[in-house]
RODO-2510 file (C-alpha; in nm, 4 decimals, decimal comma):
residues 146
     n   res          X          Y          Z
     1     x     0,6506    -1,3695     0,6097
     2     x     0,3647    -1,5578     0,4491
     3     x     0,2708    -1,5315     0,0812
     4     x    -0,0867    -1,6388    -0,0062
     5     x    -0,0889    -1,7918    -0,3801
     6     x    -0,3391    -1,6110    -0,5976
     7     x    -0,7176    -1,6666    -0,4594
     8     x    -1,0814    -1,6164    -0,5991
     9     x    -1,3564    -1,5113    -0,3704
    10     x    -1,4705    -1,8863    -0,3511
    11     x    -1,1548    -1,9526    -0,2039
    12     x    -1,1671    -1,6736     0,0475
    13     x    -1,2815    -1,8851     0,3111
    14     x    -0,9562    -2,1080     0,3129
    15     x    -0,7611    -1,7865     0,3030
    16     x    -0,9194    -1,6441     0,6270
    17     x    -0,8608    -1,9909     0,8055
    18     x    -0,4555    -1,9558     0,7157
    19     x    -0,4708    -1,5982     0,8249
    20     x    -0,6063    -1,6525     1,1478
    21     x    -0,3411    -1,9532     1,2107
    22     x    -0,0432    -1,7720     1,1084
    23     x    -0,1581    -1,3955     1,2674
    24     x    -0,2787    -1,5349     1,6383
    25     x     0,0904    -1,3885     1,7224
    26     x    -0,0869    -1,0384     1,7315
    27     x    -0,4119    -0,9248     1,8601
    28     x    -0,3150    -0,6195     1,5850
    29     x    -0,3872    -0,6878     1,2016
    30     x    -0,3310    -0,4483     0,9607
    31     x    -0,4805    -0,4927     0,6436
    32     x    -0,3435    -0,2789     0,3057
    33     x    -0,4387    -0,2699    -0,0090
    34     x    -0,6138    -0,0324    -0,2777
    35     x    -0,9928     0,0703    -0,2486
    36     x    -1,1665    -0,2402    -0,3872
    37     x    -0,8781    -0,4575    -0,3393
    38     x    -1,1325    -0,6896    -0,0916
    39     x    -1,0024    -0,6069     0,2722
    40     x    -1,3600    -0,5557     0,4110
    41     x    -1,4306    -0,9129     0,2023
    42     x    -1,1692    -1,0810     0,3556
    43     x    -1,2278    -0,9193     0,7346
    44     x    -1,5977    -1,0706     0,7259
    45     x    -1,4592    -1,4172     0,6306
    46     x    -1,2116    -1,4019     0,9107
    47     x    -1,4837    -1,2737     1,1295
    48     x    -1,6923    -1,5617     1,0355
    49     x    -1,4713    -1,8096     1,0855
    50     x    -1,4211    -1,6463     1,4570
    51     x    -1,7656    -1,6862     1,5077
    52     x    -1,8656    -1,3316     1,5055
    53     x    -2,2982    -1,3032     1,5486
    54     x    -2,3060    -0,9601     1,4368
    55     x    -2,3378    -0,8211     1,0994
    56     x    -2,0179    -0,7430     0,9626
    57     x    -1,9981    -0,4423     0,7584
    58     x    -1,7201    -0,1447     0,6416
    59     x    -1,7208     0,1076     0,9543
    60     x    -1,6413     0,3288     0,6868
    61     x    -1,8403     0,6456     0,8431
    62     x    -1,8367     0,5419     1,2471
    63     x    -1,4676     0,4598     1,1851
    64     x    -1,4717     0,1664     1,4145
    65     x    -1,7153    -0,1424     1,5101
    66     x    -1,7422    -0,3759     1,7644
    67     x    -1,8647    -0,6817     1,7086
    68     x    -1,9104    -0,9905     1,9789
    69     x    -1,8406    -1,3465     1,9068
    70     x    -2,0060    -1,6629     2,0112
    71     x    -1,7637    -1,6773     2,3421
    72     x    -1,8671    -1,3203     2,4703
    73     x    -1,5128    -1,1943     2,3205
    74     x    -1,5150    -0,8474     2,1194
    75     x    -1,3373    -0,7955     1,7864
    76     x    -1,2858    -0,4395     1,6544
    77     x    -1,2937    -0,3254     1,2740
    78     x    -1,1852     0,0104     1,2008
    79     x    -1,1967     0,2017     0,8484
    80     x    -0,9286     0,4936     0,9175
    81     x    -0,9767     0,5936     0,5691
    82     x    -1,1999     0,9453     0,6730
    83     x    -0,9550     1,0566     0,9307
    84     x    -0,7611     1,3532     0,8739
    85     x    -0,5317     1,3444     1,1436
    86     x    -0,4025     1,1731     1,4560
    87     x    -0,6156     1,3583     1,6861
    88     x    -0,9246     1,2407     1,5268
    89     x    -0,7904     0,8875     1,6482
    90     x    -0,7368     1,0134     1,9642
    91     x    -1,1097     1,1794     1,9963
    92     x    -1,2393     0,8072     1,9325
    93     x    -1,0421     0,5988     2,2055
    94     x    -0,8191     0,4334     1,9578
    95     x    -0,5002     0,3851     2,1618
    96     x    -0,7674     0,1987     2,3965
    97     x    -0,9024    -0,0460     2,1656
    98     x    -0,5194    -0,1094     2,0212
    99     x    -0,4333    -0,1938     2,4244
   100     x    -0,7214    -0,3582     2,5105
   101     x    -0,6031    -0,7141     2,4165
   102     x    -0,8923    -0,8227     2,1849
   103     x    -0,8706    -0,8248     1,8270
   104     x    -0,8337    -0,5004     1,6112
   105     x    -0,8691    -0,5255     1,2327
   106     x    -0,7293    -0,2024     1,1072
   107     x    -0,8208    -0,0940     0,7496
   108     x    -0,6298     0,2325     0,5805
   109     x    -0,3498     0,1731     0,8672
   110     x    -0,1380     0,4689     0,7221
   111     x    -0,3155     0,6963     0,8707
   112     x    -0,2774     0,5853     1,1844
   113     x     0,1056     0,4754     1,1638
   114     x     0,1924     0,7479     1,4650
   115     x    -0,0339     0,5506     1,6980
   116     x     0,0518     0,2187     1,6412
   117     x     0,1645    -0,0615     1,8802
   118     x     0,5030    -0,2017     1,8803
   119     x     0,3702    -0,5682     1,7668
   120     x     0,1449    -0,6171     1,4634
   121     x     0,1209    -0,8303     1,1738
   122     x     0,0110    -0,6589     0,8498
   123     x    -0,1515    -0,8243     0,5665
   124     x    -0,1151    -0,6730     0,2430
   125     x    -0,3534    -0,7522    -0,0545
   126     x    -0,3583    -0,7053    -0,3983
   127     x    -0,5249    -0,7548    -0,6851
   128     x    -0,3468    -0,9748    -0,9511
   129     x    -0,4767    -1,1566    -1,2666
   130     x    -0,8657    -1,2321    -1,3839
   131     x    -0,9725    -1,0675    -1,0550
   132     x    -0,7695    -1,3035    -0,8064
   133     x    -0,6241    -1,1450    -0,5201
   134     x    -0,2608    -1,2041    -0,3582
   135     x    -0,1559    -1,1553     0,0125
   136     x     0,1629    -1,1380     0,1768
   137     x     0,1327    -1,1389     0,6160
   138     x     0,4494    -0,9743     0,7677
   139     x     0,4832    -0,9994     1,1136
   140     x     0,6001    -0,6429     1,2189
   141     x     0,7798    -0,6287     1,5865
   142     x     0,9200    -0,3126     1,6665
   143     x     0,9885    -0,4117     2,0355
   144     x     1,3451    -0,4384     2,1056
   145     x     1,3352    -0,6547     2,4370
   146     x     1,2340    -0,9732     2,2130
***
């Protein structure tokens, strides 16, 4: 477990560096939080620090996008916040993206719980004091054969 000390959004880009160095364990992130807590925020300052050339924005109403890094690798952002149910997943390939290897940024992972992989890392952020946020990474590994 990692805690993350309370943050402003000028330190946001520090926080995304620490995330990526303690979550390469898992091509899986989860990120919770309530609505405006800042997980699309902090998924485009990750993004940028992984060199992402697309615009990074809330797939709130395609429910997933792909963007491409400077290496050729693709990262996917979903928003599972407007599904209503498991099949819904299933209708857009998730279980694809999750096994594909490459990076999957999952906000609103409740929703999806059912479909999940065994290994993940989950990063949980909330809002504290004077509009600083907190974050606490847990690596999650459900896989007994560790």
């Amino acid at each position: 477990m990692l805690q993350i000390e309370p943050f402003d959004l000028q330190g946001i880009s520090q926080v995304a560096q620490r995330l990526i160095q303690a979550c390469q364990t898992s091509p899986v992130w989860l990120f919770e939080g309530q609505m405006g807590a800042g997980k699309t925020t902090l998924i485009k300052a990750i993004c940028q620090h992984l060199g992402v050339v697309n615009t990074v924005q809330s797939p709130t109403f395609s429910i997933v996008n792909e963007y491409l890094t400077t290496s050729g690798e693709a990262i996917y952002h979903f928003d599972c916040y407007r599904l209503k149910n498991t099949a819904e997943a299933y209708d857009i390939g998730l279980e694809e993206y999750l096994d594909s290897g490459n990076l999957c940024l999952i906000e609103w992972p409740d929703k999806i719980a059912d479909l999940l992989p065994d290994r993940f890392v989950t990063i949980s952020i909330r809002e504290v004091v004077n509009g600083k946020r907190e974050i606490i990474v847990t690596d999650n590994n459900t896989d007994t054969n560790d």
